[in-house]
C-alpha positions in Angstrom: 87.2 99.1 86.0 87.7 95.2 85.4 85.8 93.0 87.8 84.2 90.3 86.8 80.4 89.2 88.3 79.1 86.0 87.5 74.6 86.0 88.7 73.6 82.5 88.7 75.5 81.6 85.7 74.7 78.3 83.8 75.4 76.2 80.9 73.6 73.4 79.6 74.0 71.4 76.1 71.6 70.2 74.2 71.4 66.8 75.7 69.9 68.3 78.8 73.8 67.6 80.4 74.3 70.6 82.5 78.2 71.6 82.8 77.6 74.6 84.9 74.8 75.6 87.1 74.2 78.4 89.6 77.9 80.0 89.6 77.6 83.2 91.8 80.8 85.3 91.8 82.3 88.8 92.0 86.5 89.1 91.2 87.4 92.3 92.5 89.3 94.9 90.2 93.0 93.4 90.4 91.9 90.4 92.4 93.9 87.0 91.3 90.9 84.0 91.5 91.9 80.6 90.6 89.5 78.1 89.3 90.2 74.2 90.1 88.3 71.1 90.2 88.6 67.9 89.0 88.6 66.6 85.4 85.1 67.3 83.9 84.0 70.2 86.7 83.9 72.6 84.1 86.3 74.9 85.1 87.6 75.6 81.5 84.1 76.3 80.4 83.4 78.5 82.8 86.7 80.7 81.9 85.6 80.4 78.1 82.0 81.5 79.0 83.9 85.1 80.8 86.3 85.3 77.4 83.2 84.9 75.2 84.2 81.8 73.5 81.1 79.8 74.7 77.6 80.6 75.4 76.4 81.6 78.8 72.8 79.6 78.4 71.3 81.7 81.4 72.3 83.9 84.2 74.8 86.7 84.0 77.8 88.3 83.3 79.7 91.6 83.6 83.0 92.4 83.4 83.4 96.2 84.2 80.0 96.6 85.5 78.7 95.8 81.8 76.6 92.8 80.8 78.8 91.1 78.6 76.2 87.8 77.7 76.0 89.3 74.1 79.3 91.0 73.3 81.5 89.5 71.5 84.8 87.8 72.6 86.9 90.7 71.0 85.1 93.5 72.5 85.3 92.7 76.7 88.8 93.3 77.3 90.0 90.4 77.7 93.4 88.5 76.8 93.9 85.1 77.2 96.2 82.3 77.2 95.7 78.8 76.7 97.2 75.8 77.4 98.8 75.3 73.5 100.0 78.5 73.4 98.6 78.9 70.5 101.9 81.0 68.5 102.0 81.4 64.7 104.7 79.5 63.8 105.2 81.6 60.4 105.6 84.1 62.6 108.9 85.2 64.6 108.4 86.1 68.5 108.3 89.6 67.8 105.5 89.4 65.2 103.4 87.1 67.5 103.9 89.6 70.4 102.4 92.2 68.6 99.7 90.3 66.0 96.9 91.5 68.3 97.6 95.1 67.9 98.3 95.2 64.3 94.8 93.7 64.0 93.5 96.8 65.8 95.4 98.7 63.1 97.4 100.3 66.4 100.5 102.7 65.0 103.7 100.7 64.6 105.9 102.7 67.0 103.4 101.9 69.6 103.3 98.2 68.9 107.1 98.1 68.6 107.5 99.9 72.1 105.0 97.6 73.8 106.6 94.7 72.2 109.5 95.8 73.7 108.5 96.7 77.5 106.8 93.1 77.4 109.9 91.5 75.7 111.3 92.9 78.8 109.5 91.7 81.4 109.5 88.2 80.2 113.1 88.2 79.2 112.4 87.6 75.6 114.5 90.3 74.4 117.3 87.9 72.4 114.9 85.7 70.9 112.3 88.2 69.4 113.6 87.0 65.5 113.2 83.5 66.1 110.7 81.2 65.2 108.2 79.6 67.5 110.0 76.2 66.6 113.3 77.4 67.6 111.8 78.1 71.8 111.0 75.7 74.6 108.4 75.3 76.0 108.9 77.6 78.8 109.7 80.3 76.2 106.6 79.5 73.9 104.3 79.7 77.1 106.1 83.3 77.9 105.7 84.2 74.6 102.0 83.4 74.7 101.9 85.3 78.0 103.2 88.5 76.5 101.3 88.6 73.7 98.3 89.1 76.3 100.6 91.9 78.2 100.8 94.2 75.1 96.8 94.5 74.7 97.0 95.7 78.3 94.0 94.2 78.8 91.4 95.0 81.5 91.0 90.7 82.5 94.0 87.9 82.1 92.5 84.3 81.9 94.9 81.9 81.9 93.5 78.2 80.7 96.2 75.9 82.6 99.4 77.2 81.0 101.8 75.4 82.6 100.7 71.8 82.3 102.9 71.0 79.5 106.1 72.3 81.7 108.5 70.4 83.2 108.4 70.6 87.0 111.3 73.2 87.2 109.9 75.4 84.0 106.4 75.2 86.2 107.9 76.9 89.1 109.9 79.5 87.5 106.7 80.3 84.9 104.6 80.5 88.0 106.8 83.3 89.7 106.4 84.8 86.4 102.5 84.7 86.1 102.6 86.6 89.7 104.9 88.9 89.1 103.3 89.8 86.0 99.7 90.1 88.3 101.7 92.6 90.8 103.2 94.4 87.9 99.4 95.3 86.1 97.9 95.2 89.7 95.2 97.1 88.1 93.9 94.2 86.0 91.8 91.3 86.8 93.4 87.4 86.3 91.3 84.3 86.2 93.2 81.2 85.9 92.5 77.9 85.7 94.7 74.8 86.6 93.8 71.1 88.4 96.8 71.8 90.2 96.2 72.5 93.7 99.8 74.2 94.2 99.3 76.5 91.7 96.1 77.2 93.2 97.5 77.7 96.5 100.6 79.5 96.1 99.0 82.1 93.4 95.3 82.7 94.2 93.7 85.4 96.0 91.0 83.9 96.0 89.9 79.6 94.7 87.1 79.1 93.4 86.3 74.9 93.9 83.7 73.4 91.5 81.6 70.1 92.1 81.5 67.9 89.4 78.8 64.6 88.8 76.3 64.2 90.8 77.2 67.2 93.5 76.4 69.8 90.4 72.7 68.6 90.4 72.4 68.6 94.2 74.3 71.8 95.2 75.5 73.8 92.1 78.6 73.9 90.9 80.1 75.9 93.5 82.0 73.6 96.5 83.5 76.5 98.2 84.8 79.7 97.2 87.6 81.6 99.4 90.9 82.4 100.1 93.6 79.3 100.2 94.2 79.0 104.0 90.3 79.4 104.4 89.7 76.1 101.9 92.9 74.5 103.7 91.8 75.4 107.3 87.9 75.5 106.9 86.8 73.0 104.4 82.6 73.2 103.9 82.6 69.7 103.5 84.3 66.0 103.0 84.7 67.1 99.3 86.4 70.0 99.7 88.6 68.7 102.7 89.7 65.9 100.6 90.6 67.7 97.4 92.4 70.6 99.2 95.9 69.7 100.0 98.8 67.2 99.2 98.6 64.3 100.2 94.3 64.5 101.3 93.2 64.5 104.4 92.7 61.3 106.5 88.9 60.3 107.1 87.8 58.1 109.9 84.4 56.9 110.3 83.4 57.5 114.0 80.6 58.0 116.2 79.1 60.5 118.5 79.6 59.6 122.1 78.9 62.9 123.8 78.6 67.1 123.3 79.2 70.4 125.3 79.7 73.2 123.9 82.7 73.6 122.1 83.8 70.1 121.9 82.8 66.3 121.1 84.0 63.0 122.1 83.5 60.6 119.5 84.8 56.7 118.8 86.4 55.4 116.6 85.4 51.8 114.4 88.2 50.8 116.2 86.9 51.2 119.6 89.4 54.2 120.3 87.8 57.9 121.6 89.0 61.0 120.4 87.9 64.6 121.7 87.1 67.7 119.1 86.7 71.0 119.3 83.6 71.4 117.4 80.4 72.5 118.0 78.0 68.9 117.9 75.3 69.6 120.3 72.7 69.9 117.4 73.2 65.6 116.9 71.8 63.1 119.2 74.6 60.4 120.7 75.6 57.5 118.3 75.1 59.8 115.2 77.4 59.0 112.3 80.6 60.9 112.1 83.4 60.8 109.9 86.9 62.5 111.3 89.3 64.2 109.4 92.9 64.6 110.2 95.7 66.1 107.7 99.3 64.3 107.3 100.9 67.3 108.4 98.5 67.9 111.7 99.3 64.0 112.8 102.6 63.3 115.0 104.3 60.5 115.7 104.5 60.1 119.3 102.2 59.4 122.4 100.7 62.7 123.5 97.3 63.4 125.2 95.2 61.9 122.5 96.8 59.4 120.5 95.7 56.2 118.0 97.9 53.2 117.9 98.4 52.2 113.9 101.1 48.9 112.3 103.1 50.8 109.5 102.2 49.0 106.2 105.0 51.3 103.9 107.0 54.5 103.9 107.9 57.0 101.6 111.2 58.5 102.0 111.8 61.7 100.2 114.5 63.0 101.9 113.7 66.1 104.2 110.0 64.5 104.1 109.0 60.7 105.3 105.7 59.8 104.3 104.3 56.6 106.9 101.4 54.5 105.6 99.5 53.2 108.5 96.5 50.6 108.8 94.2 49.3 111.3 92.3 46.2 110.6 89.0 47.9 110.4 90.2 50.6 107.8 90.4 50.1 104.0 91.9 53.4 103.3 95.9 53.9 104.9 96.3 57.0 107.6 98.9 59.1 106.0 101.6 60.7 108.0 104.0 63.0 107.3 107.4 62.8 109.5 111.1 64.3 110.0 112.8 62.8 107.3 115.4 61.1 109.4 112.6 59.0 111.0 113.1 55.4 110.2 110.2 52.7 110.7 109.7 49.3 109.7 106.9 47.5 108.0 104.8 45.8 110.4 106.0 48.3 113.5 103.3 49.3 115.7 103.4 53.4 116.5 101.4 56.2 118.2 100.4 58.8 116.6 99.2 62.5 118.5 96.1 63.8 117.0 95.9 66.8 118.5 92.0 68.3 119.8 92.1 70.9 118.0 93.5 70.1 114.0 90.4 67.7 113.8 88.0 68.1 111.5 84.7 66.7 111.7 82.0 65.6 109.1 78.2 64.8 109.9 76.3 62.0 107.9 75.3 64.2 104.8 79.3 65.1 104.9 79.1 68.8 106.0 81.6 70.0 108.2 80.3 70.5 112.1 81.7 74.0 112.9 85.6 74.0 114.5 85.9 76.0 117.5 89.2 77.2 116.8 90.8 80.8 116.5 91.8 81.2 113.2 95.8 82.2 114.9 95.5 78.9 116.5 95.2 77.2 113.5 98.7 75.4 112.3 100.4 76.5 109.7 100.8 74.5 107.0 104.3 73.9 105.9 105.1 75.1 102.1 104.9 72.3 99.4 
């Protein structure tokens, strides 16, 4: 058994600053859970508290159904791979592959047969006599990857490995990462990256961490779930605006009227919109703030629409990114459009919000439930 349960799991330093507080979670045996945030959230703390390399300073943890606060790193089953990669460079691929196992004094023909099956996998077979200085970076990082296959390990954690990839390298490493998690489907993998496409496209489930302020008022936990739940169902305006590329579009608004299932609200601008959310719980003229997503938006007048002047566009070929602005607005409503649309700077256009892709937030920022079928949702088209 290898899943992971986190019990009100904190950390703390010495100058009373507190990086981690009240982290409650169970990672199923073979479960893939993704850890992202923004800078200084403390997701890379957390990940070293389950490998053992930091303190916990009070709650929990067992990996395996065994309390593991005490145990030390080399003792939990556990393999990681961090960000540097961390090779010998004395050593050629084939002797950092297997390092870890000659430590446990493990015979040679086994080490050399698991070198090999992991060689294998990662297609590292013709460079296992060279020197770490003679790879890529893509190799390097699949290096450092295989040298956590061969312990077989009962938990992967992965401390953002691809950030010092190239874009392509990135993709192609990623499909590797998965197919390694299908491949030992039996192990555990915690991985943490700030980026949220790696997040989407490889988690089972994310796990989203506060950071600042929010730590102290609600833990460090924003929301924990699978990606479409995060993407579809954000808890609140934090979480809504972190989750997906570019972030959602907020509004501030007010509450006209309620029934149940939907709200009217209105716009700074003077312009009403309805919702289907459940807002009977608020009085009339309570503070609202709406939230729309580029990809939910659509140019062109349909039942609901607002009327925005295009300030710039962002043509990226299959994609066209609009930029639009009303007077009353600081921040620009983002739309994503057919890349063959054309408009010009200063052009007034309609754009269809439709009832039911809103989202809405009440003055604390909480999300008012959406009364929405979860196959009614929209898909959200691949990044």
């Amino acid at each position: 058994m290898s899943g992971i349960t986190l019990s009100r799991v904190c950390k703390s330093y010495g100058n009373g600053i507190e990086v981690i507080r009240n982290v409650d979670l169970e990672i199923a045996q073979g479960e893939f859970c993704v850890f992202v945030g923004p800078s200084g959230c403390g997701k890379s703390t957390l990940l070293r508290m389950i490998a053992g390399l930091e303190e916990i300073s009070s709650g929990e943890l067992r990996i395996g159904g065994q309390v593991m606060n005490h145990v030390a790193s080399a003792q939990r089953g556990v393999a990681m791979v961090f960000q540097s990669y961390a090779l010998f460079p004395h050593m050629t691929v084939r002797q950092n592959l297997g390092f870890g196992l000659s430590l446990a004094k493990v015979d040679k023909a086994v080490i050399n047969e698991k070198v090999a099956a992991a060689a294998k996998v990662l297609q590292l077979e013709h460079l296992l006599d060279r020197h770490p200085k003679a790879l890529s970076g893509g190799q390097r990082q699949r290096v450092a990857i295989g040298r956590a296959i061969v312990r077989e390990p009962g938990v992967f954690l992965f401390d953002e490995p691809l950030s010092n990839l190239d874009a392509a390298l990135r993709v192609q490493t990623r499909f590797e990462i998965a197919k390694i998690h299908r491949d030992f489907g039996r192990a555990s993998t915690v991985y943490v990256t700030h980026d949220q496409v790696e997040a989407m496209t490889l988690a089972d489930r994310i796990l989203l961490l506060n950071a600042g302020e929010a730590v102290k008022r609600e833990g460090s936990v924003a929301q924990c779930g699978a990606p479409l739940e995060l993407y579809h169902r954000p808890r609140n305006l934090f979480v809504a605006g972190f989750i997906g590329s570019p972030r959602m579009n907020f509004l501030p608004a007010k509450l006209l009227s309620a029934r149940p299932g939907s709200a009217r609200v209105q716009l700074a601008s003077g312009e009403q919109l309805d919702a289907a959310v459940e807002a009977q719980n608020l009085a009339p003229g309570a503070p609202l703030t709406i939230g729309i997503r580029p990809e939910d938006a659509l140019i062109g007048s349909q039942t609901q629409s607002l009327v925005r002047e295009v300030q710039w566009q962002e043509r990226l070929g299959e994609t066209t990114y609009l930029y639009l602005r009303t007077a009353d607005e600081t921040d620009p409503f983002v739309v994503k459009a057919p890349g063959n649309l054309h408009a010009s700077a200063g052009q007034r256009v309609a754009v269809a919000v439709p009832f039911e892709s809103l989202h809405v937030f009440d003055a604390q920022g909480h999300a008012l439930e959406r009364c929405v079928q979860d196959s009614d949702l929209p898909v959200p088209q691949a990044a």
